[in-house]
C-alpha positions in Angstrom: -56.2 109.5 78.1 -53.1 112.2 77.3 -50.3 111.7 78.1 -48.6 113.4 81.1 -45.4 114.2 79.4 -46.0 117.8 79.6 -44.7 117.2 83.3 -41.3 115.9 82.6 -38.6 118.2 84.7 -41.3 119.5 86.5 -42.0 119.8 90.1 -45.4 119.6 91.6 -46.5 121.5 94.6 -49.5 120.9 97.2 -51.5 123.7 97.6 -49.7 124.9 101.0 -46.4 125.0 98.4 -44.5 122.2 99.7 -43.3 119.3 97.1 -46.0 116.9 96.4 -45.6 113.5 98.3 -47.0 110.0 98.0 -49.9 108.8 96.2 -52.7 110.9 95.0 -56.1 109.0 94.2 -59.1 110.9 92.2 -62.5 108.9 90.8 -60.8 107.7 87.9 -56.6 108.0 88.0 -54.0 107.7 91.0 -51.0 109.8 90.5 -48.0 109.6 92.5 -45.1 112.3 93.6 -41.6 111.8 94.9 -40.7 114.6 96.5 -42.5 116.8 94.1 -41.8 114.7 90.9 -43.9 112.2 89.4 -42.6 108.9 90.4 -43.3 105.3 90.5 -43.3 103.5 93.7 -42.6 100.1 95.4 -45.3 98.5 97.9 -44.5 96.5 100.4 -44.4 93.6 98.7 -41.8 94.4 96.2 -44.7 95.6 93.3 -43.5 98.6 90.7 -46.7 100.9 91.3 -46.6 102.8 88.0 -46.5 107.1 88.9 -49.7 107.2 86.5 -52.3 104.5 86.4 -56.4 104.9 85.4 -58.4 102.5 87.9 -59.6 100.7 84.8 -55.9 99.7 83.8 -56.3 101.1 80.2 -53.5 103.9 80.4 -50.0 104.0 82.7 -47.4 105.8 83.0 -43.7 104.9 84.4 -41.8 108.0 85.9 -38.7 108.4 87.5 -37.7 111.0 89.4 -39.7 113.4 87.3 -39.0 111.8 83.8 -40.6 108.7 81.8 -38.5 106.3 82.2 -38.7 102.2 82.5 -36.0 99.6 81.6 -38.2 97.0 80.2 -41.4 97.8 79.0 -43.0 101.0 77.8 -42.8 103.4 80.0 -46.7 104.8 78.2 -49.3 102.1 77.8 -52.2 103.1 76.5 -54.9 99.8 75.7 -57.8 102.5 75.3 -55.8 103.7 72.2 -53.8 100.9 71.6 -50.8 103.2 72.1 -47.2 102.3 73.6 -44.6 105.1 74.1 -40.6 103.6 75.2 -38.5 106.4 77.4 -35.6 105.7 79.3 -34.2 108.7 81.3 -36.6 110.9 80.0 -35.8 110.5 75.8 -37.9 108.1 73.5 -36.1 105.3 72.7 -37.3 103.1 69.6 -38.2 99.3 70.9 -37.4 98.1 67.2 -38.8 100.8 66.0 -42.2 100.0 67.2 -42.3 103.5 68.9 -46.0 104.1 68.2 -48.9 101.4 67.8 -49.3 98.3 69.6 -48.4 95.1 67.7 -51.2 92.8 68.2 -49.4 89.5 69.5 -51.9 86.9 67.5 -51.0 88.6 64.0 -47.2 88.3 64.5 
């Protein structure tokens, strides 16, 4: 799957114009919008709901506030492709400088 990064800065309206809100669910991706930004969310449990995520779990995507952005872990995972991408406040940042293809965990 690409990439939403296109998005970044962007603000996404409903069709009747207003900012976009909550999550979004089509056949095969849920998208979600903070007040017109792509955004992750919480559940009620506490869970980090990634603002991009395929049903299948092969690509995700961690926004905030209407960049890529997560603290910890890539903020693009692609499995499908075997593809990572680290952001933090909307700029790559170099994990190491494996920016770029997953490291397969059995070879290291």
């Amino acid at each position: 799957m690409k990439s939403f990064k296109r998005y970044q800065y962007r603000g996404v309206p409903t069709e009747e114009g207003l900012p976009a809100n909550g999550d979004y669910i089509f056949p095969d991706v849920t998208i979600r919008f903070k007040d017109g930004y792509l955004s992750d969310s919480v559940d009620e449990e506490g869970n980090v709901l990634p603002a991009i995520e395929t049903h299948d779990g092969s690509h995700i995507e961690h926004w905030k506030n209407g960049v890529l952005h997560c603290e910890k872990a890539p903020a693009i995972i692609d499995t499908h492709d075997n593809y990572e991408e680290w952001y933090k406040e909307g700029k790559p940042v170099p994990p190491g400088g494996n920016n770029g293809k997953l490291v397969d965990s059995e070879a290291v």
